[in-house]
Residue, then its C-alpha position, 0 to 999 in steps of 0.5 A: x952830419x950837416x955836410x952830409x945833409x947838404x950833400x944829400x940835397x943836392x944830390x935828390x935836386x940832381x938825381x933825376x936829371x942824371x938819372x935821364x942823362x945816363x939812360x939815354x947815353x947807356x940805355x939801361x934803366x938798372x945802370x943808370x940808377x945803380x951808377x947814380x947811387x954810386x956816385x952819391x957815395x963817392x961824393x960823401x965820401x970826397x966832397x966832406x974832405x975836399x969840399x963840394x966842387x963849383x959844379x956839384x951836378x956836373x961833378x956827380x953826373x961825370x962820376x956816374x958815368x965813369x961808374x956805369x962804363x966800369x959796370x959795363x965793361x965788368x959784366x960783359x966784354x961783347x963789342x956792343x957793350x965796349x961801344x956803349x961805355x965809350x959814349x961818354x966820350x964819343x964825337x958821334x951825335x946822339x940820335x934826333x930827341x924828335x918832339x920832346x927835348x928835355x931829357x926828364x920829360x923824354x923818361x917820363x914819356x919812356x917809362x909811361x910806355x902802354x906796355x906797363x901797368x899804369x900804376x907801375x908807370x908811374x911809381x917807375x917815374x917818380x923813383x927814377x925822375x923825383x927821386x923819391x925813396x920807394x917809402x915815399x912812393x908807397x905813402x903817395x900810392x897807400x900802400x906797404x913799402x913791399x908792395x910799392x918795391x915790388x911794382x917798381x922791380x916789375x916795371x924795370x924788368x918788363x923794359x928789360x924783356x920787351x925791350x922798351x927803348x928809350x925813346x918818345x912817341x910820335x906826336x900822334x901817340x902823345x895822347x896815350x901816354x898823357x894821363x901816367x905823365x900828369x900824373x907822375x908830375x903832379x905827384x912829384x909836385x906834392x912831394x914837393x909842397x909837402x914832403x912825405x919824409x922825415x928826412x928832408x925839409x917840409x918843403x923841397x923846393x925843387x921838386x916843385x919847381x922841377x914838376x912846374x918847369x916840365x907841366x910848361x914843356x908839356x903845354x908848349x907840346x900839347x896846347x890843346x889839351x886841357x888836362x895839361x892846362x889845368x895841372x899847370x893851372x893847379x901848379x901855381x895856384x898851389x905854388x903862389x902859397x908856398x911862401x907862407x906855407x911853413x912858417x916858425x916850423x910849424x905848417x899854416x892851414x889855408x885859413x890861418x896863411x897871411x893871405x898878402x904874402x901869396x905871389x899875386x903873379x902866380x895866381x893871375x897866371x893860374x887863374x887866366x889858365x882856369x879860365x882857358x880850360x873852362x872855355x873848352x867845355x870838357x873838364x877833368x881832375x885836374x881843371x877841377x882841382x885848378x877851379x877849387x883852388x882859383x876859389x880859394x885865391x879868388x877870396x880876399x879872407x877865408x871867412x870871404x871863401x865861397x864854399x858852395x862852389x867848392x863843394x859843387x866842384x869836388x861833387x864832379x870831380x868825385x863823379x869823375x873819380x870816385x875818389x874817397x880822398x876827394x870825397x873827404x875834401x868835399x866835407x871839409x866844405x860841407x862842415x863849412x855849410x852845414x855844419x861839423x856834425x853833418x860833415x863827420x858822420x859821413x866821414x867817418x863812412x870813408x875808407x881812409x883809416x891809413x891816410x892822416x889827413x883823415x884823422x887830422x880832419x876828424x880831430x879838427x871836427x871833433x874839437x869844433x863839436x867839443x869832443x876833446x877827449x875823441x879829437x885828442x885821439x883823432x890827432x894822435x892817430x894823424x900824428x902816427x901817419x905823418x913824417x913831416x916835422x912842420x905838419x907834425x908841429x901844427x897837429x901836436x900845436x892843435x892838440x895842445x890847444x884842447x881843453 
């Protein structure tokens, strides 16, 4: 079981880079995830017996391919088709990758092509590139896992119809397809921080890392856009924690984290970035998100936390999205000022009764008013919500400690 396991992680660490590499050199978006799916099972079954190779991502991605040329030549035996499964080992050099290099970045610009839905944009994105399950998809997105499923089945068919290519857009066309790639990459980022699945560690340290590398490329390609800065900005800031996120198991909160073991390097680097984007004058989600959490790095304790400004920051960026999401997170500073009374008659006026932090945070405002018996069910519903085995242990920790 535990070879099996490790197979499996490394596989979700390489997915997304063969995944890329299959649809450029094939052109199918079907193929490439089939063949992919493929040359996992070859490797559960010859890498327990045969031991993992030197090279297990090479290995798989060579394995993919040879799948995907079988594929190929099974279903059809028009020339078109030969000459393609034979790119794998033809001389010929592929096609100029024009402005962006790095095969993930030139999917993700792909699949946020105008023609899609931008929901299916991004869902597409995540399942091809993060290699996220569409169970943990829907979680991201709030929906059923059928309904996440049927998105991802439309977005691949409409590539299919209309003959999408696998290709990046000029330089001066970027700029429609910016908001779905931000996206994508900030939600892999999330899955990353704080994985969704019961399957996988608390933590996937490669997803963050993989959404922090391409939030780079991209600023390298589009300097000018503050959007860019300020997800890269949230991205360390975030990062700079992540040590001493999980720790015995069990998630630590923000005002529970031992606050000198935070990657000061990150934080001054993230912090130098909020204050580029503060300088354009133009802000959006992500540059807010970024300053809320450069408060958060700024205070030496969590009693040192200027929450004033946290919640004036989540007061525009509800004004920009009218998110309830972020309308929830704005109380949780407004409990802070006001008080835990003020704050959950409000909250309980959101419409989040299927996201656990919800309840989570409605266990935490209860037991602070003294209302164990309500927190106590606050914290059952939260602990229903979520998958995370570190999450689960601090919310079944909390609710042990009621009286």
């Amino acid at each position: 079981m535990d070879s099996q396991l490790a197979i499996e992680r490394i596989y979700r660490e390489e997915y997304g880079r063969i995944v890329a590499s299959l649809v450029r050199r094939f052109g199918d978006i079907d193929i490439a995830e089939e063949a992919a799916g493929e040359a996992l099972l070859a490797a559960v079954e010859k890498w327990p017996v045969d031991g993992v190779p030197p090279n297990p991502g090479g290995w798989l991605t060579t394995t993919a391919g040879n799948r995907a040329i079988d594929k190929l030549r099974r279903e059809s035996h028009r020339d078109a088709k030969h000459q393609a499964a034979y790119m794998l080992s033809d001389d010929t050099p592929h096609e100029p990758t024009g402005i962006v290099e790095d095969d993930r970045l030139r999917l993700i610009f792909t699949c946020c092509h105008p023609a899609l839905a931008p929901e299916a944009r991004v869902a597409l994105t995540l399942r091809l590139l993060g290699g996220l399950t569409v169970a943990e998809i829907a979680q991201a997105f709030l929906v059923p896992e059928t309904t996440m499923a049927q998105r991802i089945t439309r977005a691949k068919k409409k590539i299919s119809v209309a003959k999408i290519p696998y290709r990046v857009p000029s330089a001066a066309d970027l700029g429609e397809r910016v908001d779905g790639v931000l996206a994508v990459l900030y939600l892999v980022f999330n899955e990353g921080y704080l994985s969704s699945s019961a399957d996988s560690s608390p933590i996937r340290d490669e997803l963050t890392a993989e959404a922090i590398r391409l939030a780079r490329i991209l600023r390298q390609l589009l300097p000018g856009v503050p959007e860019v800065t300020g997800l890269l900005a949230l991205m360390l800031l975030t990062e700079a924690r992540r040590s001493v996120r999980v720790a015995d198991g069990q998630l630590v909160t923000l005002d529970e984290q031992d606050r000198g073991g935070w990657d000061r390097a990150l934080i001054e680097e993230g912090h130098a970035l909020v204050r580029e984007c503060l300088e354009t004058g133009r802000p959006g989600q992500y540059q807010l998100l970024a300053a809320v959490n450069a408060v958060h790095t700024d205070a030496p304790s969590a009693a040192d936390t200027d929450w004033g400004q946290v919640a004036t920051l989540y007061s525009q960026l509800y004004a920009l999205t009218r998110s309830p999401i972020v309308a929830l997170n704005r109380l949780i500073a407004v409990a802070e000022l006001d008080g835990p009374e003020v704050a959950l008659a409000q909250v309980d006026r959101l419409p989040l009764e299927h996201y656990h932090p919800w309840h989570a945070t409605r266990a935490d405002l209860l037991r602070r008013l003294g209302r164990s018996a309500e927190s106590r069910e606050a914290y059952d519903a939260a602990l229903a919500l979520t998958d995370n085995e570190a999450e689960r242990a601090y919310l079944t920790r909390r609710r042990g400690q009621l009286g």
